[in-house]
C-alpha positions in Angstrom: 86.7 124.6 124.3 87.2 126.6 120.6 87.0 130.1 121.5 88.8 132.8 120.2 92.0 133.0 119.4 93.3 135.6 122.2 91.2 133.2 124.4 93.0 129.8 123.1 96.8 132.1 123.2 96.0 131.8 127.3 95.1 128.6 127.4 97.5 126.7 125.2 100.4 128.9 127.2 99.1 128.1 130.3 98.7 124.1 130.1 102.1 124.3 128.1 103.4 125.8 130.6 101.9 123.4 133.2 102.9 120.8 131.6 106.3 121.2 130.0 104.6 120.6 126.6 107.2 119.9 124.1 105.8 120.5 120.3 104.1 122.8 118.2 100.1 123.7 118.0 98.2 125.7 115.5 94.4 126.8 115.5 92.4 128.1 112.7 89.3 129.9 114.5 86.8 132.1 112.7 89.5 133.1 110.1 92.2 133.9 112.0 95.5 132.2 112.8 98.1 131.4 115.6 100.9 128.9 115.8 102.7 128.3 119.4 105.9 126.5 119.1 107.5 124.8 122.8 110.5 123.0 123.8 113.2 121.1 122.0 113.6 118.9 118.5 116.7 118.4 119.3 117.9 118.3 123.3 121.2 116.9 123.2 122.3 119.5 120.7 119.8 122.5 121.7 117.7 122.7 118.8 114.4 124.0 119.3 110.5 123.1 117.9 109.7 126.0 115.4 106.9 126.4 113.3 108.5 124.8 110.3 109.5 121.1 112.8 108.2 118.3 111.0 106.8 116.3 113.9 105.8 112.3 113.9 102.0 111.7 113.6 101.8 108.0 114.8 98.6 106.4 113.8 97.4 109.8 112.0 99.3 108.1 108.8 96.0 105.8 108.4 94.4 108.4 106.7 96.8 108.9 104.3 96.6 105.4 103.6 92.8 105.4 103.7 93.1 108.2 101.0 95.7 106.0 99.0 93.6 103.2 99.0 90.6 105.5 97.8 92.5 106.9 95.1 93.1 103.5 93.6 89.8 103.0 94.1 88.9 105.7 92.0 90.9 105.1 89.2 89.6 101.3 89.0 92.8 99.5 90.2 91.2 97.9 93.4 87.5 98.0 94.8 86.5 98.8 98.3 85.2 94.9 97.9 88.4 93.5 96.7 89.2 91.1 99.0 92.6 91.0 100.8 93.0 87.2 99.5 92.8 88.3 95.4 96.2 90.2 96.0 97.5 88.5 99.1 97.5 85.2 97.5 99.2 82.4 99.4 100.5 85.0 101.9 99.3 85.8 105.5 96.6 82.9 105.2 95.3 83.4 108.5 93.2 86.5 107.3 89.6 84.8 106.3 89.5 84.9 102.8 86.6 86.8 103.1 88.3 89.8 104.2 87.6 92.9 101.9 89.4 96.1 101.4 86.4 98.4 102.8 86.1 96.0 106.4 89.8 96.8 106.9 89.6 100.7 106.4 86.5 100.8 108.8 88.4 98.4 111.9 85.6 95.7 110.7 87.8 93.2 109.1 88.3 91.1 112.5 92.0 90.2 112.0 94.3 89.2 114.1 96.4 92.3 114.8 100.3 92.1 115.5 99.8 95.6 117.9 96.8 95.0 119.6 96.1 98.1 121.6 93.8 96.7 124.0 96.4 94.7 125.3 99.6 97.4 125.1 101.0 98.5 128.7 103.0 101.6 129.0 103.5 103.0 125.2 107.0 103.1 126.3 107.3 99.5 126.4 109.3 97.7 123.5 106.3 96.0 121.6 108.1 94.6 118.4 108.8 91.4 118.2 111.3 92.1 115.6 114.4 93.7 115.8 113.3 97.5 114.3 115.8 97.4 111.2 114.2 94.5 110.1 111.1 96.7 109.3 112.6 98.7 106.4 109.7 98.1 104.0 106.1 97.2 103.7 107.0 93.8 102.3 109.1 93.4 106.0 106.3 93.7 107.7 104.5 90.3 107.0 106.9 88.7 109.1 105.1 90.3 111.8 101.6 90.4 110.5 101.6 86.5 110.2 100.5 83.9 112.8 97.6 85.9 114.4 94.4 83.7 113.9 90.9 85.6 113.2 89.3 87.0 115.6 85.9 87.7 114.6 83.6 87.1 111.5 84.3 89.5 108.6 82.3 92.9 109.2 80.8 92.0 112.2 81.8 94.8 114.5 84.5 97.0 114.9 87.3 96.5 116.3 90.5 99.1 116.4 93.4 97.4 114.2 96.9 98.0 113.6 97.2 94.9 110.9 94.5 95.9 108.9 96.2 98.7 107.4 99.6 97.2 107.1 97.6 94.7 104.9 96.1 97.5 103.1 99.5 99.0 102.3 100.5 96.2 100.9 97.4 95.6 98.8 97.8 99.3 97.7 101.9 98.6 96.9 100.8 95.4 95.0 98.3 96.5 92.9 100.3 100.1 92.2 103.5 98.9 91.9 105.2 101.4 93.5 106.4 101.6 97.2 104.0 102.6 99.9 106.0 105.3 101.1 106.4 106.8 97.4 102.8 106.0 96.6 101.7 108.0 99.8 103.8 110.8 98.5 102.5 110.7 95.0 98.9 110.1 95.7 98.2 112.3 98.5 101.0 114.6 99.5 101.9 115.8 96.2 98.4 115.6 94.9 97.2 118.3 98.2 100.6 120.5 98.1 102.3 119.1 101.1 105.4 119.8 100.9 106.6 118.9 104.3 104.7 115.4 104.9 106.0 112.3 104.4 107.9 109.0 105.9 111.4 109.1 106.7 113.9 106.5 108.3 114.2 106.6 111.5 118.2 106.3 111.4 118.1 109.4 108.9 116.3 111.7 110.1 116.6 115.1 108.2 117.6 118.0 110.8 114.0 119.9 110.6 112.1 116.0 112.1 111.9 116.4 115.8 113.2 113.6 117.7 110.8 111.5 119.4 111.7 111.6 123.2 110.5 109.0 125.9 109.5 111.5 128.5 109.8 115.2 129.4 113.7 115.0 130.7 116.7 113.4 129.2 117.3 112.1 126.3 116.4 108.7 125.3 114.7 108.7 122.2 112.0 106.2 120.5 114.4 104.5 117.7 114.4 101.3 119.5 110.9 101.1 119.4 109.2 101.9 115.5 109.9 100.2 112.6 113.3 101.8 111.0 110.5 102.8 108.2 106.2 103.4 108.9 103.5 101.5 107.1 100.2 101.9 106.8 99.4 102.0 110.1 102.0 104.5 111.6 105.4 106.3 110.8 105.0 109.9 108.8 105.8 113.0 109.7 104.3 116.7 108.8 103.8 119.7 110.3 101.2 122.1 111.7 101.0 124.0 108.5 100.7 121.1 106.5 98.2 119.7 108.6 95.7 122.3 108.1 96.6 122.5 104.1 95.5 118.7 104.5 92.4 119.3 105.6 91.9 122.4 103.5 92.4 120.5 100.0 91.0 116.9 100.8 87.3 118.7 101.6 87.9 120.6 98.3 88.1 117.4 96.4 91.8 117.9 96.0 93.0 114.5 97.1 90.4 112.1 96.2 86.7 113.4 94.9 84.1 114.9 97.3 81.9 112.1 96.8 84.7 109.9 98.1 85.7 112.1 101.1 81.5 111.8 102.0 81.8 108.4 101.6 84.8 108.3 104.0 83.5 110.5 106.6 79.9 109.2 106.7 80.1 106.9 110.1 80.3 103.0 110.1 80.4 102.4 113.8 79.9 104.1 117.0 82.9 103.5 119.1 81.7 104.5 122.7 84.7 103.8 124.7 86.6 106.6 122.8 83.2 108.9 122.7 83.7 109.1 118.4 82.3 107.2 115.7 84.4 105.5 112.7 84.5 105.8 109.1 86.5 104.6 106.4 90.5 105.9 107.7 89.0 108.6 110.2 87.7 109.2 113.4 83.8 111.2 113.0 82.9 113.0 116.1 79.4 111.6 118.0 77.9 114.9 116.9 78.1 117.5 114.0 80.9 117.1 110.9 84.3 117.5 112.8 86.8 115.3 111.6 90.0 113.8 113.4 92.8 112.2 112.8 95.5 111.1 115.9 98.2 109.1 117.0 100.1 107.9 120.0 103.6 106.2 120.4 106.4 106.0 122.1 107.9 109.6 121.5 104.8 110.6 120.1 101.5 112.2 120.1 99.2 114.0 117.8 95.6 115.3 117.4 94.6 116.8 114.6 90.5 118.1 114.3 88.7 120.1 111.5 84.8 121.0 111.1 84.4 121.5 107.3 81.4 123.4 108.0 83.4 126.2 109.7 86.5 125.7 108.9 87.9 125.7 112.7 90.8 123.7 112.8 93.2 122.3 115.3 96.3 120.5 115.6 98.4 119.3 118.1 101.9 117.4 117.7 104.3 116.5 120.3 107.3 115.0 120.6 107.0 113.2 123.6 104.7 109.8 124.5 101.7 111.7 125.3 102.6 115.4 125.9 100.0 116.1 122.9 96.8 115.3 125.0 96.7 118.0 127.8 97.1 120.3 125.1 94.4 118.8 123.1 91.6 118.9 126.1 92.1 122.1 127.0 91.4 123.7 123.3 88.7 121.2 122.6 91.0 119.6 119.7 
């Protein structure tokens, strides 16, 4: 429902208000601007969302990694058909050696996957099978990527997948040299201006992160249930500014070229169940150019949409499992 913004202030009040929203939202709509803050970073010490919260985004980190991965691919250190086994080696030799770097960012690599979200319950569940601080690094994580057989042949259909882009952050790290987390930060979020994006330990947290809580009351919190430090496939943090300067400079060739941001948004499969198609690290809308980017976890939600024909952008992060979504409807995010 994009409509003005006087018409969106009503609406985003209202459900918020319905819903005890906790988080922050920000449209761009026809030029104009309006960011509605809600609810608490910080309960237990009273510490309120404002603009400037830096807010978990959940799976919405896989475009960053998508973009990583492109940027390597542009300056010739890896190519989208690189397979997984030329840098993987003797590690994680479950993955079909066929496996290349382009089937993993489109979900066609048919990998076993160590967070299979078909099979999840309530995303407050404890789903590691690892104790979190064991999950400091990218490295770390093979210890949970390894014993999942394939699934399906290479390419063959898609198939949503957590593993894939673990494995491609460590493909990335290998090839680079250089940590995920710092090659994120060099290759993307320095390279587009954000200033205020980025992964962060989870038993550090800088005061301006908003805690992650479970539910709308009380105050048990999500650091018993993510990795003490994201991968590839989840764990940064940004804010609604940011958000829109992302989307801003990556269709202004600012990140990785335009060729390569056509190539990333030009669909690879239709994914019915969720109503979107895929391409290579985002979600494509079934119709028209809008591009999304989301994520969901325990203590976390996030939608972030953005038509680079208009400009019209949206983004909605909350710091509670789900509170994100009702928000997101009702503005047509």
């Amino acid at each position: 429902m994009a409509g003005s913004i006087d018409e969106l202030d009503a609406v985003v009040n209202d459900v918020a208000d319905e819903t005890r929203f906790s988080g922050a939202v920000r449209a761009d709509v026809g030029g104009d601007t309006r960011t509605w803050v809600f609810g608490m970073a910080d309960r237990r010490h009273h510490v309120a969302n404002t603009p400037d919260t830096r807010f978990g985004i959940a799976s919405g980190t896989k475009g960053f990694t998508a973009l990583t991965v492109m940027s390597l691919v542009e300056s010739g250190d890896i190519g989208l058909d690189t397979t997984a086994r030329e840098v993987l080696g003797d590690d994680l030799p479950l993955i079909d050696d066929a496996v290349t770097v382009e089937q993993l960012l489109a979900h066609r690599s048919g990998i076993g996957d160590y967070l299979d979200e078909s099979r999840l319950g309530d995303i407050n569940d404890h789903v590691l099978t690892v104790p979190v601080h064991e999950l400091w690094s990218t490295e770390q994580y093979r210890q949970v990527l390894d014993g999942f057989p394939q699934v399906f042949a290479p390419g063959d259909r898609f198939a949503y997948n957590n593993s894939g882009y673990v494995v491609l952050a460590l493909i990335a790290e290998r090839v680079a040299r250089v940590r995920f987390d710092e090659l994120v930060r060099q290759r993307v979020c320095t390279a587009a201006g954000l200033a205020r994006t980025g992964f962060e330990a989870s038993d550090e947290l800088p005061p301006d992160v908003a805690l992650g809580y479970l539910g709308p009351d009380g105050f048990g919190t999500n650091i018993f249930h993510l990795p003490l430090l994201g991968s590839g496939d989840g764990g940064m943090f940004t804010t609604v500014a940011d958000m829109h300067r992302f989307w801003q400079q990556l269709f202004a060739g600012g990140i990785v070229t335009a060729g390569t941001v056509r190539l990333m948004t030009t669909p690879r499969s239709d994914v019915p169940d969720e109503g979107m198609r895929y391409g290579l690290g985002f979600w494509l809308a079934d119709a028209g150019a809008t591009v999304t980017l989301e994520g969901y976890d325990a203590g976390v939600s996030f939608r972030s949409s953005h038509d680079p024909t208009n400009g019209d952008t949206f983004t909605v992060a909350s710091n509670t499992s789900g509170g994100a979504w009702p928000v997101a409807r009702a503005i047509g995010a």
